[in-house]
C-alpha positions in Angstrom: 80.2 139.6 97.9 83.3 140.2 96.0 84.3 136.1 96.1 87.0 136.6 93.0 88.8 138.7 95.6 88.6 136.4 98.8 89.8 133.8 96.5 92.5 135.7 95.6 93.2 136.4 99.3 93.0 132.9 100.2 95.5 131.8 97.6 97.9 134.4 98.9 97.3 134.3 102.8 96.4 130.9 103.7 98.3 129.2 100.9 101.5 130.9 99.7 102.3 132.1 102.8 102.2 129.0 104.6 104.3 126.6 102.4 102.4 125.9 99.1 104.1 126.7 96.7 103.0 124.6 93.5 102.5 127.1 91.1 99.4 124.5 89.2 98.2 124.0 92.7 97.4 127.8 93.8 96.4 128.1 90.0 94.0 125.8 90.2 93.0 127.0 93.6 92.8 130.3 92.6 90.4 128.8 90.0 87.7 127.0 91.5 84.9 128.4 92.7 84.7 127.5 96.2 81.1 129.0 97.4 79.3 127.2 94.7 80.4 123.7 97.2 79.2 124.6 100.2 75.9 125.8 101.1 74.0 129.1 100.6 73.9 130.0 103.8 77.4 129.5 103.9 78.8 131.2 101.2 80.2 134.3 103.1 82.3 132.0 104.9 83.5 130.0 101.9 86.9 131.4 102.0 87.8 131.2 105.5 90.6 129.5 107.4 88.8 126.7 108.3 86.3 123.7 107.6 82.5 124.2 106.4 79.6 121.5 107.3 78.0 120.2 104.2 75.5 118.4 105.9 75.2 114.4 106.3 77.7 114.8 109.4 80.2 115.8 106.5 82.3 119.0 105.4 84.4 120.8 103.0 88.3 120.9 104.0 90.3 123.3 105.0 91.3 125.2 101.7 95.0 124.7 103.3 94.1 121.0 103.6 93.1 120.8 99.7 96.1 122.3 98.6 98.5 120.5 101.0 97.3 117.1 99.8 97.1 118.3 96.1 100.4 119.2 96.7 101.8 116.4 98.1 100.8 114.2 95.0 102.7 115.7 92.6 100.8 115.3 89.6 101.9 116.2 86.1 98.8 116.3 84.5 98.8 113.3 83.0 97.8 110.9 85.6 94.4 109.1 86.8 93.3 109.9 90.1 91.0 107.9 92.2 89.8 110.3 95.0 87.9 108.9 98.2 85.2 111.1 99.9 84.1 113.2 96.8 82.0 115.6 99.9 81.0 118.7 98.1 83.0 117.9 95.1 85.6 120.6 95.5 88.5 119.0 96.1 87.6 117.0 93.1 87.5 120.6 90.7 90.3 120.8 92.2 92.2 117.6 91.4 90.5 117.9 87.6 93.0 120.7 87.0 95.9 119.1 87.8 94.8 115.5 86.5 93.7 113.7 82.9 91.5 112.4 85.2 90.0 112.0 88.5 87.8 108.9 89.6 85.9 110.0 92.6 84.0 107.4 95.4 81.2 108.9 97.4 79.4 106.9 99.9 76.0 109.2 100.8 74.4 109.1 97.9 72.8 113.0 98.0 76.1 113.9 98.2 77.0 112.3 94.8 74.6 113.9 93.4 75.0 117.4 94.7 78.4 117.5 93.6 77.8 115.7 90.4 75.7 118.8 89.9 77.5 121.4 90.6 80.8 119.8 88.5 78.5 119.9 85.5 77.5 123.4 86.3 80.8 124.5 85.7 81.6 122.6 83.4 84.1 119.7 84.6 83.9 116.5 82.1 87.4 114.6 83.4 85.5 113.9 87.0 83.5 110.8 87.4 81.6 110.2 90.3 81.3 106.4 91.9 78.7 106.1 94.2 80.3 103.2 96.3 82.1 102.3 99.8 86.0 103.2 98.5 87.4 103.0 101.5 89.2 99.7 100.0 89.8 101.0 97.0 87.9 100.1 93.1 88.6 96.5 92.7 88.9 96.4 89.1 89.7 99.8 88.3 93.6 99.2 87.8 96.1 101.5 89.2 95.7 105.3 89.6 99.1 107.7 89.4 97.8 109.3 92.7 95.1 108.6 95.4 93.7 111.2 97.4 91.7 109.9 100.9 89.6 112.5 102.3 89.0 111.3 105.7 90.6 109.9 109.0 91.3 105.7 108.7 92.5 103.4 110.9 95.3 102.4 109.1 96.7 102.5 105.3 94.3 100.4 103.1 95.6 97.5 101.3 93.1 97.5 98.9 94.3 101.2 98.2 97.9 100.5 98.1 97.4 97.9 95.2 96.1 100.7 93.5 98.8 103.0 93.7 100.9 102.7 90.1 104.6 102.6 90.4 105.9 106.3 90.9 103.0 107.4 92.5 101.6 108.6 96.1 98.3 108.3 98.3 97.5 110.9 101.0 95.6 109.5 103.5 94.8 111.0 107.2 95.8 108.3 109.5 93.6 107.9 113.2 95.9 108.4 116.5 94.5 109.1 119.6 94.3 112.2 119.9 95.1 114.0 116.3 94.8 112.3 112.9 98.0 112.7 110.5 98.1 113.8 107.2 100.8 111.0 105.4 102.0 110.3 102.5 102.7 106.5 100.9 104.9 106.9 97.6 105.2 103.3 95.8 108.9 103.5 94.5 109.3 104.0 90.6 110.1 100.3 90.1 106.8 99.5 92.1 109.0 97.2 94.4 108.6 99.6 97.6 106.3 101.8 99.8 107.6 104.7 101.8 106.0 106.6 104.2 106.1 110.0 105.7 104.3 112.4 107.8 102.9 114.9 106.1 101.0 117.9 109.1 98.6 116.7 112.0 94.9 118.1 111.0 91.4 117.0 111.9 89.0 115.0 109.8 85.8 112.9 109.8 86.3 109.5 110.0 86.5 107.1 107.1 83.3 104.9 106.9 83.1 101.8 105.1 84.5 98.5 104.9 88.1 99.4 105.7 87.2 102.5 107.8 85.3 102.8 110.8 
């Protein structure tokens, strides 16, 4: 299969066209090789509009999804991310071309190490993988200029929002009952204040660990 094509495709139909518009996000979109994250068998379907299982009652996003929280970051390239629910490890290819670097928390450990594989397949050296329960953050990590939660919680961690350096945001999918919503926390440059803001409804698995489910 022609997958340089359907990435090409992707960037332009299901991204561009439908709000992205971050020129280093659909770069670095456009970049990654999607099929390598998700299983063989699954590979003709890497580039559709929609989520892939990745076993372990987990999956690969939405591309959409991927972009939309990449997106909503804002990153300069400069920053360190801390990334919870590294999955496949695609959103994390992603987030390594747009970040100095990305600290990412898995909590099956077969999933660390799949994705740990296929990020040194292609290559990636600014992604570390933290086999851990991050749903309250790294205690002891510092803060990060952007944190990236890739699956539903019950409500914003605190142990996240310390983490979150002055000027930066966290995109977390927040648990209602009947739709989980994408949102965005943005820690106010003089680190004094936390907005929040609704981002797009979407579906998601739920976040499991201490401050998950």
């Amino acid at each position: 299969m022609d997958f340089d094509k359907q990435r090409a495709r992707m960037v332009e139909r299901q991204l561009r066209r439908r709000g992205i518009a971050d020129d280093r996000v659909l770069a670095a979109m456009g970049t990654v090789p999607r099929e390598l994250f998700v299983p063989k068998r699954s590979r003709p379907h890497a580039y559709r509009d929609g989520a892939l299982s990745i076993g372990h009652g987990q999956t690969i996003s939405q591309p959409w999804i991927v972009a939309a929280i990449c997106q909503a970051l804002e990153l300069g390239g400069d920053e360190s991310v801390l990334e919870i629910g590294t999955g496949s490890g695609y959103s994390a290819a992603v987030l390594s071309l747009l970040a100095r670097e990305v600290m990412s928390v898995e909590l099956v450990p077969e999933l660390a190490a799949a994705a740990s594989e296929v990020l040194g397949t292609l290559g990636t050296r600014n992604v570390h993988i933290v086999e851990a329960d991050g749903s309250g953050g790294l205690p002891g990590m510092g803060e990060f200029g952007g944190i990236a939660v890739h699956a539903a919680a019950p409500a914003p961690s605190e142990g996240l929002l310390a983490q979150l350096a002055p000027g930066a945001r966290m995109v977390v999918p927040i648990a209602l009952d009947d739709i989980d919503m994408l949102t965005v926390f943005h820690r106010s440059p003089d680190g004094a204040e936390v907005t929040r803001s609704a981002l797009a409804p979407a579906r998601f698995v739920p976040l499991l660990g201490s401050d998950g489910f």
